[in-house]
ROTITI-144591 format. One line per field, with one value per residue (C-alpha): residue in one letter; y, z, x. Coordinates in steps of 0.02 Angstrom, whole numbers, plus 32768, in hexadecimal, padded with zeros to 4 digits. Layout:
% ROTITI-144591
residu = c(A_...)
Y = c(Y_...)
Z = c(Z_...)
X = c(X_...)
END
This chain:
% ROTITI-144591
residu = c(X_X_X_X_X_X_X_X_X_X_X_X_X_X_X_X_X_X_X_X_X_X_X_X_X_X_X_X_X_X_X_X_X_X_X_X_X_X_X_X_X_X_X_X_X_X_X_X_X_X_X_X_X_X_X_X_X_X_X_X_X_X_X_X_X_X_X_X_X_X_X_X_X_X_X_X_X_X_X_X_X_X_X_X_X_X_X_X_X_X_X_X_X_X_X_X_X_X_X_X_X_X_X_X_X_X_X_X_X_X_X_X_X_X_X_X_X_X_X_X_X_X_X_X_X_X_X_X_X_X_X_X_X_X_X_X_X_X_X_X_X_X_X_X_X_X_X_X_X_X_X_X_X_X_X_X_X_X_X_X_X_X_X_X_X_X_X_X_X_X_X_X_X_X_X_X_X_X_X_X_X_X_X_X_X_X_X_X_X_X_X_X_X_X_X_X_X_X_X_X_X_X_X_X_X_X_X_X_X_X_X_X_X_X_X_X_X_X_X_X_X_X_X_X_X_X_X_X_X_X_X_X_X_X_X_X_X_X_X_X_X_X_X_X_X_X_X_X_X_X_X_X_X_X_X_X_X_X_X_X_X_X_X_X_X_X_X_X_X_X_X_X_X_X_X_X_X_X_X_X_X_X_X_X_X_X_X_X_X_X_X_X_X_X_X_X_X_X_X_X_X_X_X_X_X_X_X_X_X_X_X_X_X_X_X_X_X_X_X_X_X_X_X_X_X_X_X_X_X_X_X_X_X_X_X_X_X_X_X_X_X_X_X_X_X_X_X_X_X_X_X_X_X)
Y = c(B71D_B6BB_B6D7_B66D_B6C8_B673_B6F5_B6DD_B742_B76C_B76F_B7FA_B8B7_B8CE_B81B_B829_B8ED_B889_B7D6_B850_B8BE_B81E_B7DF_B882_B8C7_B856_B78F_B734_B686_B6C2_B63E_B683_B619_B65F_B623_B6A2_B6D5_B749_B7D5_B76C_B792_B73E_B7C3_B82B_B7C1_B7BF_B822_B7A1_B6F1_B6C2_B6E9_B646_B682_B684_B606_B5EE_B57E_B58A_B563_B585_B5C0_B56D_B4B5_B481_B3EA_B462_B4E6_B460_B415_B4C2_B4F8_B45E_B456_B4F0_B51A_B5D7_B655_B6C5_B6BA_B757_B73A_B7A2_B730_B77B_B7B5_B85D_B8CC_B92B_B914_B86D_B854_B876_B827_B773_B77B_B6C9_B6C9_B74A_B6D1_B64C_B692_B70B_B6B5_B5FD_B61A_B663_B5EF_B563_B5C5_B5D3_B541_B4EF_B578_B53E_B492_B4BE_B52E_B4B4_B43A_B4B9_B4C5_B55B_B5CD_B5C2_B5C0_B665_B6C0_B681_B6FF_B6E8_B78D_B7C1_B840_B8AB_B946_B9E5_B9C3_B943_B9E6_BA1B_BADB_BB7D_BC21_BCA6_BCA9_BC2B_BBB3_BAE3_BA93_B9E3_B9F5_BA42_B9DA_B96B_B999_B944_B982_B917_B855_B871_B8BC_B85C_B7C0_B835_B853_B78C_B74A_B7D4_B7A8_B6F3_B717_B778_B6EC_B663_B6C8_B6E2_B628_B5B9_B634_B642_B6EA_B745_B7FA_B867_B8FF_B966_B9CE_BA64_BA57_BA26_BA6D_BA57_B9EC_B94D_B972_B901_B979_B97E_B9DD_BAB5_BAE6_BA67_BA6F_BB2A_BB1E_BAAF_BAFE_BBA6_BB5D_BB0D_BB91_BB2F_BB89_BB9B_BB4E_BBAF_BB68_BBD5_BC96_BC52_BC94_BBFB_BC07_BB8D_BB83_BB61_BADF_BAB7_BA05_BA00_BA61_B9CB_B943_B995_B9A7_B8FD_B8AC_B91A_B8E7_B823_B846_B8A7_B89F_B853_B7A8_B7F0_B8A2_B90E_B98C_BA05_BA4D_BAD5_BB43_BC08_BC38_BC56_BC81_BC86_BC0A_BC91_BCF9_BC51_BC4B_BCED_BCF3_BC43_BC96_BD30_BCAD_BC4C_BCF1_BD2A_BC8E_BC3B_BCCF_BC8A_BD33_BCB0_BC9A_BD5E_BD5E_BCBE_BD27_BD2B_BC5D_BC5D_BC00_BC13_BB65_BB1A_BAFF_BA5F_BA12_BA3A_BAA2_BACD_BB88_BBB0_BB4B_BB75_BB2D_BB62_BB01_BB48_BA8E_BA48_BADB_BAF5_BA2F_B9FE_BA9E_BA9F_BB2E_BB41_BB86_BBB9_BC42_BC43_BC9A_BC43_BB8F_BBB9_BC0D_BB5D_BB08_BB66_BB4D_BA96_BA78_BADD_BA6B_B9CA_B9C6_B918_B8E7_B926_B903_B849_B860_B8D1_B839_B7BB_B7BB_B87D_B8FE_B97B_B952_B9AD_B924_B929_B964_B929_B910)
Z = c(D4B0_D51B_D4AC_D4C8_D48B_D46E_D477_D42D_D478_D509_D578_D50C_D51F_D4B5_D4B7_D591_D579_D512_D599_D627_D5E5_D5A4_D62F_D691_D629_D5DC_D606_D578_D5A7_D56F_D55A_D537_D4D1_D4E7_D4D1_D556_D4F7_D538_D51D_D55B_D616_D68C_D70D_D687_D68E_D76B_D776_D714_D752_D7C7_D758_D737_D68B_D65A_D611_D5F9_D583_D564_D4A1_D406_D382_D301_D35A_D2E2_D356_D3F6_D38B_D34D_D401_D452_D3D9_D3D0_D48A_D4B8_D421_D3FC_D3C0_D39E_D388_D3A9_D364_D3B5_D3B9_D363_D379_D35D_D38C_D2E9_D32A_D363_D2B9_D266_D2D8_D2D3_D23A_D234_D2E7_D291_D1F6_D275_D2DF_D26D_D1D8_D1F4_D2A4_D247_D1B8_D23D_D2A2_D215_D1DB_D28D_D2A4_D1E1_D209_D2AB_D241_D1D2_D255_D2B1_D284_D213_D28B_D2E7_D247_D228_D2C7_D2D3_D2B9_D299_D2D3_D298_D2F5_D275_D274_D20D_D1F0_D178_D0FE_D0E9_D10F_D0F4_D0CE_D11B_D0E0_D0C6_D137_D140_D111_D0DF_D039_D044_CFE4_D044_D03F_D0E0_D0F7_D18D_D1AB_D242_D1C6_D127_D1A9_D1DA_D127_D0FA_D18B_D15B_D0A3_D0E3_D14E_D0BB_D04C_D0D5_D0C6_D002_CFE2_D069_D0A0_D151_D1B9_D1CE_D1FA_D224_D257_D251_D2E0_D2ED_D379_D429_D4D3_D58A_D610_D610_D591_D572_D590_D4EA_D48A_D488_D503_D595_D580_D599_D629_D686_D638_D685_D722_D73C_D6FB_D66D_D5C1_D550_D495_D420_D358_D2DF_D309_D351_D2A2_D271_D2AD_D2F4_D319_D3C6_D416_D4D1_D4DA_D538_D49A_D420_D49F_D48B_D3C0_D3B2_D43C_D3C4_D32D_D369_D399_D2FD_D276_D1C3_D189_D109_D150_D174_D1FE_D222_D2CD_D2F1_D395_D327_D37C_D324_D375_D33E_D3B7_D3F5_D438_D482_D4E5_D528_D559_D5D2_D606_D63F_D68A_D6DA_D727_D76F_D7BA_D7F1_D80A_D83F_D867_D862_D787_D777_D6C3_D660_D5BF_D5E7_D5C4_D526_D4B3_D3F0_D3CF_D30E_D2A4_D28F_D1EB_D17C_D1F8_D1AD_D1A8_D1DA_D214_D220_D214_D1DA_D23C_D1EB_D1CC_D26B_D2AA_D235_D230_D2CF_D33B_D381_D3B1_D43F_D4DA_D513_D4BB_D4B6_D55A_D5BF_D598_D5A0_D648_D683_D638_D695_D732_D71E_D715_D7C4_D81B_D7BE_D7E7_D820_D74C_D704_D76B_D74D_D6A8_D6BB_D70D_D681_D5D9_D5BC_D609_D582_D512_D45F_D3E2_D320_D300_D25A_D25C)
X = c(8C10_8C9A_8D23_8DD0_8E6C_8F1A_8F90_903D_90D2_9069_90FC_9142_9121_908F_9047_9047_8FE4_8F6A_8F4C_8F61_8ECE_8E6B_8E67_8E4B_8DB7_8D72_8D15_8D94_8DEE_8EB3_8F28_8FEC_906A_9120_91B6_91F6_929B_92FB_926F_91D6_91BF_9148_9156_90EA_9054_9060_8FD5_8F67_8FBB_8F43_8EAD_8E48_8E2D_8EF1_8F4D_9010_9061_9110_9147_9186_9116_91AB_9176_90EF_90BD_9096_903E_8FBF_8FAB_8F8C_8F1F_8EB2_8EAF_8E77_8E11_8E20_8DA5_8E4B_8EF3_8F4F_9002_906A_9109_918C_924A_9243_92D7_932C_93CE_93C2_93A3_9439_948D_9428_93AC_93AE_934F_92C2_929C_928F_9215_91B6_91BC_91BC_9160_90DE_90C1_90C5_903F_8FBE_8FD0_8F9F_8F14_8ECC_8ED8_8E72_8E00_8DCB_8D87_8D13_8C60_8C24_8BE3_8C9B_8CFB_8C9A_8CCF_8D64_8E10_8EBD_8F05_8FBF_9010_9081_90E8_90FB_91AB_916C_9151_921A_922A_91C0_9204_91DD_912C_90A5_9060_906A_8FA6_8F62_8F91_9033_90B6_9138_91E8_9246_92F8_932A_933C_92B5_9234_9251_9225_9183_9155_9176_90F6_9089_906C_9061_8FCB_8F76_8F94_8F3C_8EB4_8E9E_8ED6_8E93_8E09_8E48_8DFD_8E90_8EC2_8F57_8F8A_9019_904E_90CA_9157_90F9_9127_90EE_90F4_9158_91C7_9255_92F3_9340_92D6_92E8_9252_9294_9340_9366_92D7_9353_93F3_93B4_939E_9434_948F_94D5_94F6_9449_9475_9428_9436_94A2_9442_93A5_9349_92F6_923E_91B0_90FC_90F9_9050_9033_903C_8F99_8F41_8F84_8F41_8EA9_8E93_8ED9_8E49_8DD4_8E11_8E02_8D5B_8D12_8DA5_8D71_8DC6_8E47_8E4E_8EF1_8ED8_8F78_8F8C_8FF5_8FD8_8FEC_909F_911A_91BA_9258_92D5_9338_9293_9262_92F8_9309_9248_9273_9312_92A1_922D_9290_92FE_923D_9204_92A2_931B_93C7_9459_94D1_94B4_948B_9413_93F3_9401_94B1_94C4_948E_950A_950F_953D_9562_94B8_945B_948E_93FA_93A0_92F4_92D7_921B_9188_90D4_9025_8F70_8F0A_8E6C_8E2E_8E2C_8DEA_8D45_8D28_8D58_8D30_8DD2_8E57_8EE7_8EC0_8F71_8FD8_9081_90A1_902B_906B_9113_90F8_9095_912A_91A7_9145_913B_91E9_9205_9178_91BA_9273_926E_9220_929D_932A_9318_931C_93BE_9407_93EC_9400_940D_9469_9447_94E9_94E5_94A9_949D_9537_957F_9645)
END
């Protein structure tokens, strides 16, 4: 079947992995609706512009009016929100920003997409899928056992994931109430390609490079599950595809590694494929910089469901995507380097005075 896919945030870092491979591997019609904040790029989706089945529209999924007339217009078999601010830090500095866009932005969005639902025939309203991309962070923190699941109890601890953790129980309750087919899943912390340069994995890549100290959180000792970006496009185009109305399905990409052992494995990679005598070891950079306020300690996902369900599982370990990473950012100077002239230079944020 022809299936049309409105992607939300598909500017961003994960929503542009998911058009770009849409598009790529499969025969779907994508249309992206971005606001193209300071994190939505269009350079990401370059390799798919010219594709006669991609679609841009540039809005706000806060603007009620524009949701409705995009959605009736091009008449989705899925919407795959993806639109969200996201960055921790960013987050206790502006909260007000993440209930705008992740709260109200989401309300706003299902209520256009039921209103929409409602009007299509039964054999549509059937297939249709309201897809809500969510994160683990959603869950507070683990110690230093025990895994994140579907059923594991919410307990957000920042302003970024209590917003998460609202739009997720909104979606859930659009489902039960009104009886629209939604889903979501909950991912653990993405890396890869494309990355906006703020987040751990990207930043020290182009710290080490430039020779530029390496921040490293309190002792590096809180821990994440690690999953290639291109993995999550893929369970997220699966779980679109074959995902139950009013199923949770958690993906997490089984590597756990605490921040500091991240860093020094890029500094090692970055010393290998882009040696430079002139910075001597990248290991040498790293910077023990003052916590996050309310840093969660630990991580991880058992993404058994998806998995057994959905036949599902990553295909990069830890080493090989962060090697592809690594290599990206060598052959891609040119990406990232416009967004190193604009709106971030990699300044520490969320810092509370």
């Amino acid at each position: 079947m022809m299936k049309r896919f409105l992607v939300t945030g598909g500017a961003g870092f994960i929503g542009s992995a998911v058009v770009r491979m849409l598009v790529r591997d499969t025969l779907y019609q994508v249309l992206v609706v971005d606001k193209l904040t300071y994190a939505g790029n269009l350079d990401s989706l370059k390799p798919v512009a010219n594709n006669p089945r991609y679609g841009f529209e540039c809005a706000d999924v806060a603007d009620p009016e524009r949701m409705r007339s995009i959605i009736q217009a091009y008449q989705p078999d899925v919407i795959m929100h993806l639109a969200a601010e996201s960055h921790v830090d960013r987050s206790i500095d502006g909260p007000g920003e993440f209930v705008q866009t992740n709260v109200i932005g989401t309300y706003v969005l299902l209520q256009a997409a039921l209103e929409y639902w409602r009007g299509l025939s039964p054999e549509r309203q059937a297939a249709f899928r309201f897809h809500h991309v969510s994160t683990d962070e959603v869950f507070g923190s683990l110690g230093d056992e025990g895994f994140f699941h579907e059923e594991y109890p919410y307990q957000p601890t920042s302003p970024y994931s209590a917003s998460k953790a609202a739009s997720d129980h909104f979606v859930r309750a659009w489902h039960h109430t009104y009886g629209l087919p939604t889903l979501v899943t909950n991912c653990s912390n993405n890396y890869g390609p494309y990355h906006f340069p703020e987040k751990l994995i990207p930043l020290v890549i182009l710290n080490a490079l430039e020779g530029k100290p390496l921040p490293v959180y309190g002792k590096g000792e809180n821990v994440r599950d690690w999953l290639y970006v291109d993995d999550h496009a893929r369970a997220l185009i699966l779980a679109a595809e074959r995902g139950l109305p009013g199923e949770t399905y958690a993906i997490g990409g089984h590597n756990e590694r605490r921040n500091i052992d991240v860093v020094r494995t890029i500094c090692a990679l970055v010393d290998e494929l882009a040696p430079d005598t002139g910075i001597g070891p990248r290991e040498k950079l790293i910077t023990y910089v003052v916590d996050r306020p309310g840093h969660d300690r630990r991580y991880a996902i058992d993404a058994s469901k998806i998995e057994r369900d959905l036949g599902w599982r990553p295909a990069e370990t830890f080493e090989t995507g962060l090697r592809k990473t690594v290599e990206w950012y060598l052959d891609n100077r040119e990406w990232w380097e416009r967004v190193r002239s604009g709106v971030y230079r990699g300044e520490r944020l969320g810092i509370v005075a």
